[in-house]
Every structure is written in C-alpha cells, then in structure tokens.
C-alpha positions, 0 to 999 in steps of 0.5 A: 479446628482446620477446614480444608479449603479448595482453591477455585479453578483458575478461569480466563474470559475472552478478552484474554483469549483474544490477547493472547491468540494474537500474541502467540501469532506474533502479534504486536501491534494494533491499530484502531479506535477504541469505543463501545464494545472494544475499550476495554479490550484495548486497555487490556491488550495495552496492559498485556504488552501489545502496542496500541496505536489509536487514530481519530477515524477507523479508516485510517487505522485501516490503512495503516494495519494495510501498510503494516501487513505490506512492509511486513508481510504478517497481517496488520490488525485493525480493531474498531466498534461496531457498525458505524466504525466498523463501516469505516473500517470497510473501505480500508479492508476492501482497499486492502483486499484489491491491493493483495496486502494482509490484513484483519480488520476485528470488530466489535458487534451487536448480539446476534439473537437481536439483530437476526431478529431486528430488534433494534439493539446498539448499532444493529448491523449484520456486519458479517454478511455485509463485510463477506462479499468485500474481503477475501474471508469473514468468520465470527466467533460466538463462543470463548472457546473458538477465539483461537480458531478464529483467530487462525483461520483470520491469520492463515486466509491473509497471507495464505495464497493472494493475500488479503483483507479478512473480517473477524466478527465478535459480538460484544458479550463473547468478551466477558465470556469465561472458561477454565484458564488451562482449556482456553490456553489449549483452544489456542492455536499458533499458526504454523506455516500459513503463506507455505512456498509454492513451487512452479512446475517444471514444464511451466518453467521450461515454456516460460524459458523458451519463450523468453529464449525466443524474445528479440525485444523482452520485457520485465514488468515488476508490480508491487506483488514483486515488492511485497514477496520479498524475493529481492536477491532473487529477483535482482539475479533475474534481471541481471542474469538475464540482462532484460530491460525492466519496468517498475510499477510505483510501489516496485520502484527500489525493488533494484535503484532507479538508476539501475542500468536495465531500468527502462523507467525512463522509456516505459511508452517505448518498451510498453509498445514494442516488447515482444515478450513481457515478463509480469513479475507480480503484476496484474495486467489491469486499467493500471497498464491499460489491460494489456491492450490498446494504444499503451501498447501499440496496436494504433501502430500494428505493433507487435501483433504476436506480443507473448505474456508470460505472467508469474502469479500464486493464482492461477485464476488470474491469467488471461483475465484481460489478454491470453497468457502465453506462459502462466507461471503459477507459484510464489514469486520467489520460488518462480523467479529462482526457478529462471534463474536456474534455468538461464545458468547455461546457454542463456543469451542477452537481448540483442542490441538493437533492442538494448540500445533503442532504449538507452537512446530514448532513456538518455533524451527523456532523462535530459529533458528531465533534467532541464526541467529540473534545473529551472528556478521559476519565480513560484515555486511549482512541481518540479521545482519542489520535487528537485529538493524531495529528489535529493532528499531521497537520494541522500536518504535512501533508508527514508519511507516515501508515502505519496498520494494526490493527482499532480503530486503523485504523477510528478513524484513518481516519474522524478523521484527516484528510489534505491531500496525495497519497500520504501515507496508506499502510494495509493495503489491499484484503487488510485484512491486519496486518503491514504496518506496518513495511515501508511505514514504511522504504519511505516514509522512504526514498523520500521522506526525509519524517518518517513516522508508524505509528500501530500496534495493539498486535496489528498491530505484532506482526506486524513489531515487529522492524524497529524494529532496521531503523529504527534501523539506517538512521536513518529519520525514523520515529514509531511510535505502538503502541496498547496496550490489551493486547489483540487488539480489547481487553484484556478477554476471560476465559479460562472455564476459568481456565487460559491466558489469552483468545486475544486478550489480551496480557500486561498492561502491555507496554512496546513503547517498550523495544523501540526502545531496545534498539535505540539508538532513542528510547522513551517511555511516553504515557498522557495525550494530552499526553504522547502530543503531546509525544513525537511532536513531541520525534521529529518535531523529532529525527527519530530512530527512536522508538517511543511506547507509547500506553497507552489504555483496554482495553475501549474496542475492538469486535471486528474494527473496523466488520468485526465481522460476518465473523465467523461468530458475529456473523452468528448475532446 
C-alpha cells in the first residue's frame, strides 16, 4: 500500500525576516550587545553571514553604528535589549540624530498589551514614545509580515533628506512569529534610491553667483556634511576653480590636504572676521561658529556690517536659523557644488589680492610661531610635544583614521595635526561630547580595515575604556595613544579642605597601557616623545590592538580647552 504524503509548507519566522530584510539592503554589519530578547538573533544574523561585533556597553555599539553610517553613508545598525540597553543606546542615537549621520538603532521591547496596560512586564518601557521626540523617525513593527516595511521605512528615513537616527521598535514575541517562506520573501522590500540627488534651482544658483561675484573678501566654510556628501572632486574644483580661500570645520579637515594653499586654517580669526561673503558648504551656523555672530565675527570692531551668507544645505529649514541667508542654495551638496562650478566656467574672476595676501601674511606668522612651538623639547613631555610625533605620524600615514576626543587633547590635535584625505578625521562633533572614542575607533576599523589612530584625554577615554576588550576581541588595527596628565583639564586642582581629592584629579600615575594587556593587546608606557614615536610605529607596523600611555606634563591643560567661557564662572572674570 503507498500513501500519498503531502509535504508541510515551508514556513519563516521573524528572526529570519529581520535577517534578511537587512541583507537585502546591503547590510553587513551589526553592532550591539546581545541579551534578552535579541540573542538569539544574534547568533542567527551571525550564522546567516552578518558580521556581529559585540562591545561591553550599548552606547558605545551606538557610536560605532553613528561612525559607520558616516564613512559610509548606508545606515550603521545598532541592536540592543530592551529598556535598560535600549536607553543606553538613546544617547548614541540622538548624538547621532544632531550630527546628520545615518543611523538605526533596533531594540528589542516588552509586549505591548502589558506595558500599555502596566502591568509590570521584563523591562517595561514604552520605548517608542520615549525614543520619538530623540530621532529623526521611530516605527514599530507588531507582526512578521511588516518586518519588511519597517525595515524600508527605518533605512529610507536615514539617509533620506538630512540624515539621521531612526528608532526601530520590536517586541520580543514578533520574533518567533511565523508565516508561509514565499509570502515572507515577498513582504521584503529592497530600497530603491532612498537618499535620491536633489537639484538646486536655477535661479538659486545664479543669486549665489552673483553674490559670490560681488565678494571682495569671500570665504568657503566647509562642515563635516561637506565630508559626509562625498562630493570630493566637486568640491575641490569649487575652491580651485574659484580660487576662494577655505575654512575646514575638524571633521572636514582632508576634504583637500591641510596644506592646500586656499587652506585659511591658519588664519580662521582673521578670515572669520573679515569675509564679506561666506560660503556654508555643509555647515550650520551654531555655537560651533558662534551663531554666526558676535566678536568671532568682528562686530566688536564694526566689521563687515553687510556680511552676505549663502548657505548650501538639503533642508531649506535650516537658513536664517540664527543670522539672514542672503542666498539659500537648497539641494545635495554635490548637485549645488556642480552647479557653481558650471557656473564659474567663464568670466569668473579670482578674489582680489589684497584679500589673498592678508591671509598668507597672517598664515605665514601663525604657522611660524607653530613651529617653534613644535620645535621645542621641554623636559615633560606636554601637548605640543606629543602631538609633533602624532603630526608626523599622519603625514607619513595619510590613509590612517584620526579618532580624537578630550578638551586640551582635542583642541591641540586639531589645530597641529594636519590631514591629507577625506573622512579620515573622526571627533566628537557638534554635542562636543566625551565617550566617543572607542566606538568611532571599532567603526572605523571595521569599515575600512585602515589602521586607526585614537589620540585620547585620559578623562575622554574614561568614558569607553572598556572596548579596548573589543578591540582586542575582533583583532582591529587599532592605536590608542591616552594623554595622561592625571587629570580632567590637568592634574593640579587641590582639595581646600584636604579631604577627598579636587573633582577633576585622577589617581597619579595611572598605567592605561595595562588595561590592554589584560586583554591580550600591546602596552607601552611613553614619556619622551621618542618613546611615544617608537610605540606607534612598532603598532602600526604590527597592527595589533595597542594602547600607549603618553605620560605628559600636568599643568600644561587650560580649563575646558578654548571653550573655557561655558563655564559659569568664567563668564564672571
């Protein structure tokens, strides 16, 4: 006797529908921390080829899926538990959300009909409402079969437009939903154009010419929006063609070499106080540039009382947010910056002069006063010092990815170290936040696979100091130079009362290099600069996770860097 036996439909659930909604987005990477309820997605992604890299604290997954969807331009993913982890997440994602990169933070959540209801389930938290006024979009998907829509949506609000942090919200038993294989593969969605070009208008661009046309002082100011567009050659035929004098902001710095002869770098107060007409390329006029305002910008002297603007930006929100935008020029950097360039192709005349040669003459007194700065060899080791060795470094290594955070340690890097290429300079942004050193350090090594560089405060890699396990775990190309002056600013602060120790002093003589070793990692111990130029290139030539311990002079830090007057206090003096 034969029976005839029908074979059971083939089903999917929704671990694989989440897998496989970000594959076909070209999704490769995750970062997070695994942990009820999201493990075993984990495991699964990992097992279906996606490349998981867990850290020991959720925000710093954040950041790194942040940098990631900078350097990239695809959206990082970030995935955490629910509330606890997801709030940890938060910060990253809202960091994220200001700073214009794409980004997806997916968390796990709590069943809806219990927590709408309180009822006290595992980590009750209505994550979406909390996570909605953070974030640039949130959506939450309660059933396998708009895994895929979510997943679009999430991806399309990211890049789309100015982009940013979006929430993706999924409740713990949408995973172990299930539905036929074939009508989950087709409830996928793969995104199809979702940051489209968007062209300036004509009339936009003629007004921003003529404007420029008129200038006798002009000014490119390029933000790190300038960087993230990847308009490079456009925007290098910009200023060259042009032949305006530019500014980069720090994370536009390489945008074109630091030695560029346009760079005005070395003479930002001047060229900030004295332009007649500035040129925002990817840049907001916020507390960054002093709102586009104020002594930065030479109105304590009656400068240029008819300073004109003209702002490139994709959000024709943003002008006149803080002064009038004589030109608003609304569109994709690159399709705005093509367009000027076209339009200088005849007729165009260079800035005058006068105008050109007040800037090399103030460029040329800085850059020699830098120098002999640079060129001394005081008996403690201090900033300028150190960062002479981390200057050399970079030049003989331009391909090297520059991660920096601190106060003293940002301030200094950025003004001596120079860059040569694009997107090779990653800090802490337009927050100005600590904590992001670690993160943007494992994004950057594993997006690129280039050897990377974190020159730390000791305060700043407080903050992440832990990852140097997950550096060491993934075997990443990483450099972590800490500035240890055994304190918050500097090392000197004394108690009145003689009992605890000054709020910001550390304990005297910490060995950070220890800390990777534990690890399995390299580290060294530096208090001359040729100690200091001898550990980074042993690790550069190695590759191998490694951490120095720059041992530099503690009273040679300012409060707060060059923001010192944020403070309440110092406004008083």
């Amino acid at each position: 006797m034969t029976t005839d036996l029908t074979a059971a439909a083939e089903t999917t659930d929704g671990f694989s529908l989440v897998i496989d909604a970000l594959k076909l987005n070209g999704i490769d990477t995750i970062y997070g921390l695994p942990g009820i309820p999201i493990t075993d997605l984990t495991r699964k992604a990992q097992a279906a080829g996606l490349r998981m890299i867990m850290f020991r604290h959720e925000q710093h997954a954040g950041n790194a899926a942040a940098a990631a969807g900078f350097l990239t331009g695809k959206p990082g993913i970030c995935l955490t538990v629910s509330a606890p982890g997801f709030l940890n997440g938060l910060t990253a994602l809202t960091n994220a959300t200001t700073n214009c990169f794409p980004m997806i933070l997916i968390s796990g959540s709590s069943e809806r009909e219990i927590v709408d209801l309180q009822q006290g389930d595992y980590e009750e938290m209505d994550q979406l409402a909390i996570a909605k006024p953070l974030c640039k979009a949130a959506f939450r998907v309660l059933h396998a079969q708009d895994i895929g829509v979510g997943i679009a949506r999430a991806i399309r609000a990211a890049v789309s437009g100015r982009p940013g942090g979006v929430y993706l919200d999924l409740p713990a038993k949408l995973f172990a939903q299930t539905m036929d294989a074939a009508a989950g593969k087709a409830s996928l969605i793969e995104v199809v154009d979702p940051a489209p070009r968007q062209l300036p208008a004509a009339d936009a661009v003629q007004r921003a010419l003529d404007l420029l046309k008129s200038a006798k002082r002009p000014l490119i100011l390029l933000g790190k929006g300038a960087a993230y567009a990847q308009a490079d050659a456009a925007i290098q035929a910009l200023v060259e063609t042009s032949g305006i004098p530019y500014l980069p902001m720090s994370m536009a710095k390489g945008l074109l070499p630091d030695n560029h002869p346009q760079s005005a770098a070395a003479a930002r107060s001047l060229v900030l106080a004295q332009a007649d007409v500035v040129l925002l390329v990817g840049a907001r006029l916020n507390w960054l540039l002093s709102h586009g305002k104020g002594k930065t910008w030479g109105q304590d002297q009656g400068a240029v009382a008819g300073r004109k603007f003209i702002q490139i930006d994709i959000s024709p929100t943003e002008a006149d947010s803080n002064v009038a935008i004589a030109a608003p020029l609304v569109g994709d950097i690159g399709s705005c910056v093509s367009a000027l360039v076209a339009g200088m192709a005849s007729g165009w005349a260079k800035p005058q002069a006068d105008w050109i040669g007040a800037i090399a003459a103030v460029k040329d007194k800085n850059l020699s006063k830098m120098a002999a700065t640079l060129a001394l060899d005081p008996p403690v080791m201090n900033f300028h010092s150190a960062l002479r060795v981390i200057r050399d470094v970079v030049k003989a290594n331009p391909e090297a990815i520059l991660v920096n955070e601190g106060a003293n340690t940002l301030d200094f890097t950025r003004s001596i170290v120079d860059m040569y290429l694009p997107r090779k300079r990653l800090d802490v942004g337009t927050w100005g936040i600590m904590g992001i050193g670690m993160g943007f350090s494992v994004a950057a090594a594993v997006t690129t696979g280039n050897q990377v560089l974190a020159i730390e405060g000791d305060s700043a890699f407080g903050f992440s100091g832990m990852e140097v396990e997950t550096i060491c775990r993934y075997k990443l190309p990483v450099c972590v130079v800490v500035f240890n002056n055994n304190g918050v600013y500097k090392g000197t602060d004394v108690n009145p009362l003689g009992t605890d120790v000054a709020p910001t002093v550390f304990v005297k003589g910490a060995r950070y290099d220890l800390l990777m070793t534990a690890f399995g990692g390299v580290g060294v111990s530096a208090s001359t600069p040729a100690e200091l130029d001898a550990a980074i290139q042993q690790a550069f030539a190695s590759r191998q996770p490694t951490l120095i311990n720059a041992v530099i002079d503690e009273t040679a830090g300012t409060e707060s860097g060059r923001i010192t007057s944020l403070n309440p206090q110092a406004k008083k003096k």
